[in-house]
N, C-alpha and C positions, 0 to 999 in steps of 0.2 A: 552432532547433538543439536545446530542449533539446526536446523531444517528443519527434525524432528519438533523441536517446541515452537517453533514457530507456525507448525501446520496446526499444532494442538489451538495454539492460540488463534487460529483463522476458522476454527467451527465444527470440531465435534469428528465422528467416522465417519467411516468413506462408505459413502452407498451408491450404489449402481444403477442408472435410470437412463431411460431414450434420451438422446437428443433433439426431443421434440421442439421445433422451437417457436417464439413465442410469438402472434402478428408486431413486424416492423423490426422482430430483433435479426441479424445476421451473420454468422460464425463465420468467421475473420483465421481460422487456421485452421487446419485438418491434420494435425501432427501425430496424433494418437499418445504423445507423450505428455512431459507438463508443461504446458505455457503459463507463465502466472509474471506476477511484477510489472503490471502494463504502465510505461510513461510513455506518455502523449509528447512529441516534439516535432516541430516543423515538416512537414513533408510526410510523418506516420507516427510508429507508437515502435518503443523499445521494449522486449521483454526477456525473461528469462527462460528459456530454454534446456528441460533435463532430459536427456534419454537414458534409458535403463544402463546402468554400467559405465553412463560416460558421464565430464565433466560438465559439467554446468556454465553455459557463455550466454553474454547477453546478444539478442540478435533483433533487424530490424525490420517491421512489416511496412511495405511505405503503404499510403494512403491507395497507389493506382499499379501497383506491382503485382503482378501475378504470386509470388512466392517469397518467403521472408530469406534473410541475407545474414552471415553473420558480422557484426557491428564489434562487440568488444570479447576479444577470445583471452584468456590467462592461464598461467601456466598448469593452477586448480581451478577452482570454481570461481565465477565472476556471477554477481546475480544485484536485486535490489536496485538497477539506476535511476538517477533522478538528475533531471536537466535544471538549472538554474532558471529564473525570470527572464535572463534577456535569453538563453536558450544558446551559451557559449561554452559552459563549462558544465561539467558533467561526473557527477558522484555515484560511488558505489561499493556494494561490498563485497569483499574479496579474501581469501582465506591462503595468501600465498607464503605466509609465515607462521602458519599451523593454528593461529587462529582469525577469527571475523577481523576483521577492520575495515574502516570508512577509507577509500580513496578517491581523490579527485584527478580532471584532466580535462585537455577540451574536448566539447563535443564531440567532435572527431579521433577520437582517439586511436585509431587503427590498431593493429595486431599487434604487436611493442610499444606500448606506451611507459614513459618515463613514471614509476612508480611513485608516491610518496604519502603515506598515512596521513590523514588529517586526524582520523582518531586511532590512535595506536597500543591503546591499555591493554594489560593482562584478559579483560573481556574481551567476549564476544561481541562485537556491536555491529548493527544491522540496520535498515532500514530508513537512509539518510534524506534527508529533506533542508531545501535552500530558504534562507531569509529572505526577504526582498532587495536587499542589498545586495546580494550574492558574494557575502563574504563568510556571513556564519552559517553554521551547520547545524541541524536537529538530528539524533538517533537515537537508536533505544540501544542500552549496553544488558548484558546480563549479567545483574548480581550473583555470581555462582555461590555465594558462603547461604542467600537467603534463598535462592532459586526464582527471583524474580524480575522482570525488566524495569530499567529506570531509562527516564528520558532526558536526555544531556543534550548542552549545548556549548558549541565551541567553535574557532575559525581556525585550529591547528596551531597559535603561538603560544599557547600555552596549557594551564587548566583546564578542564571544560565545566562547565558548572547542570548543577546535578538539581532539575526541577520535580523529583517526584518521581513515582511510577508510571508508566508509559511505555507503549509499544506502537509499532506502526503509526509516527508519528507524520501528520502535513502543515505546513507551515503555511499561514494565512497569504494571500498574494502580494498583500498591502499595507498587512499591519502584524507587530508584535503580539501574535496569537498562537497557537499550536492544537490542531486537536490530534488526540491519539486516542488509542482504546487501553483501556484501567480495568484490572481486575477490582472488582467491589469487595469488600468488605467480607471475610466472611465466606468469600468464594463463592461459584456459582458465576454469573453468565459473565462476558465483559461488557465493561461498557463504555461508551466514547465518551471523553471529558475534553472541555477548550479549557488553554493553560494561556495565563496571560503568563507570557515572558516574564515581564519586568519584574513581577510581585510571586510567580508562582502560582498563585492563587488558581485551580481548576474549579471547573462549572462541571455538573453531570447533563450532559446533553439528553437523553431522553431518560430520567428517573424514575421509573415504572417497575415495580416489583414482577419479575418472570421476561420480562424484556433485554433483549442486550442489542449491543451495536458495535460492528467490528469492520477495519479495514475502512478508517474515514479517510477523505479528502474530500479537501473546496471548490467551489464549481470557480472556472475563469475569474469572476468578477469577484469572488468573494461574500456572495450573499445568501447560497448555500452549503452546506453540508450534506455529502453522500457517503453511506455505507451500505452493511451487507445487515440485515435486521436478522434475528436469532432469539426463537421463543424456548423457556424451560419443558422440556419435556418431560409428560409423566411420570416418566423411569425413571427419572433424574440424572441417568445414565449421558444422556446424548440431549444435544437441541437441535429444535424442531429449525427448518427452513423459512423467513419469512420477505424473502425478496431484498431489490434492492431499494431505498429510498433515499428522499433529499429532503431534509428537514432545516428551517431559519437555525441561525445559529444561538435565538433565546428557547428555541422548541417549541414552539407554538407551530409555526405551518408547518404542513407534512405533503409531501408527495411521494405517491406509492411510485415508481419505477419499472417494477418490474412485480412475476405473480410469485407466490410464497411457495413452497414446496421444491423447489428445486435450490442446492448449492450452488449459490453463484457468490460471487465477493471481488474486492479490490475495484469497485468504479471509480473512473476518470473520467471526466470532463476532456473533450478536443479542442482544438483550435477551428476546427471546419465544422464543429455544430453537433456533433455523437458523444456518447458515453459507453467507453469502451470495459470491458469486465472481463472477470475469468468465471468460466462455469466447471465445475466437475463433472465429469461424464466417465462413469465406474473409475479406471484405474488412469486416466488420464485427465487433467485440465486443458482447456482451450478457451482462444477467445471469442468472443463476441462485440458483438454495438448494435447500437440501437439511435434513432435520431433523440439528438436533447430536448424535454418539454420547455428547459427552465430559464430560456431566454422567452417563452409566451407567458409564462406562470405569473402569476400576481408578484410585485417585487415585495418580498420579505421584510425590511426595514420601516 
């Protein structure tokens, strides 16, 4: 169930289009399956890996490899990783006791890795993200009694503390921040909100009626903001495609990314200069990248 709401919550049905691709962009897998979950870590990018009928393991593309490799295998589904700041320790989620939970380990974790929950509740929880400290955790759990995600935080000794609604959250590189994607009000599209830690207190990053914004994270430095852009469609049925972009994180500048019309989502920022993504292409996702503008771009601050 939670794969299911969490595709709901990444953009809409699945429609079927060429893999045309775009000048300067370059598909990064040819799996025919889904690749999704891209994290950027020294040497390449970690993703999740489904084929029809099998389980789900994180696997890893390196930067100058001919062919992706697999990185963290589990006994069910292992999906969601996220490498810490100094890029030692290694989070993700895993469904090995019948539901979601946050686990940690190192980088390295090989085929056996010593298991241990950092978030371990009656919930689903998904989609974990590192402090700068690399001690505490960000995820979204699912309120099952309201049917909606909440955004917690925790370092596994004890509570976690519960900042609001939130899904696919990223944790600023430097500072007590968070942005995630927040169902509005009312329903209707999502939209990305930065959450100060300390106070709770969320910002709506682009507040534009018929606009939404899903699947953020921060560029390297911290002084942008990427997601997947999603207009209301007519029907009201489905939303419309509108590429990827990198937006300040008060909303004022904006840089297009990518062209509108095609499913694409989950951009990252690399450490060698790309932004890598996932595109839909009919019944499978794969990756792509594209060189980053947003070390030339006007700085945002």
């Amino acid at each position: 169930m939670i794969l299911a709401l969490a595709a709901s919550a990444c953009g809409g049905p699945e429609r079927r289009q060429a893999p045309v691709p775009e000048p300067g962009h370059s598909r990064l897998t040819s799996l025919g399956e889904i690749s999704e979950d891209p994290c950027p870590i020294a040497g390449g990018v970690l993703f999740a890996r489904r084929a029809p009928g099998q389980a789900v393991h994180i696997w890893f593309l390196p930067d100058s490899g001919p062919a992706p490799r697999e990185w963290l295998v589990g006994e069910r589904d292992v999906r969601a990783a996220a490498a810490s700041r100094d890029g030692q320790r290694l989070a993700w989620t895993g469904n090995s006791r019948g539901t979601w939970d946050i686990f940690a380990s190192s980088v390295h974790p090989g085929s056996n890795p010593a298991l241990r929950p950092i978030a371990g509740s009656d919930d689903d929880e998904t989609s974990p993200t590192w402090a700068p400290d690399g001690k505490r955790l960000a995820w979204a759990a699912l309120d099952r009694r309201a049917a909606y995600w909440r955004l917690r935080v925790g370092d596994g000794s004890g509570e976690a503390r519960d900042l609001g609604e939130g899904f696919a959250p990223a944790w600023h590189p430097t500072e007590d921040r968070i942005v995630c994607q927040r169902a509005r009000p009312g329903g209707g599209l999502w939209n990305a909100v930065v959450v100060d830690v300390a106070t709770g207190r969320a910002t709506e990053l682009w507040p534009q009626p018929g606009r939404g914004a899903i699947t953020p994270s921060w560029s390297l430095d911290g002084n942008w903001i990427l997601f997947a852009a999603r207009l209301e469609s007519p029907d009201e049925e489905s939303a419309e495609f509108d590429g990827l972009w990198a937006v300040s994180p008060d909303g004022v500048k904006r840089i297009r990314l990518s062209a509108a019309g095609v499913d694409t989502f989950s951009p990252r920022e690399t450490t060698d200069g790309r932004i890598v993504y996932c595109r839909r292409e009919g019944n499978a996702v794969e990756l792509w990248s594209f060189k980053s503008p947003l070390a030339r771009a006007e700085h945002p601050k």
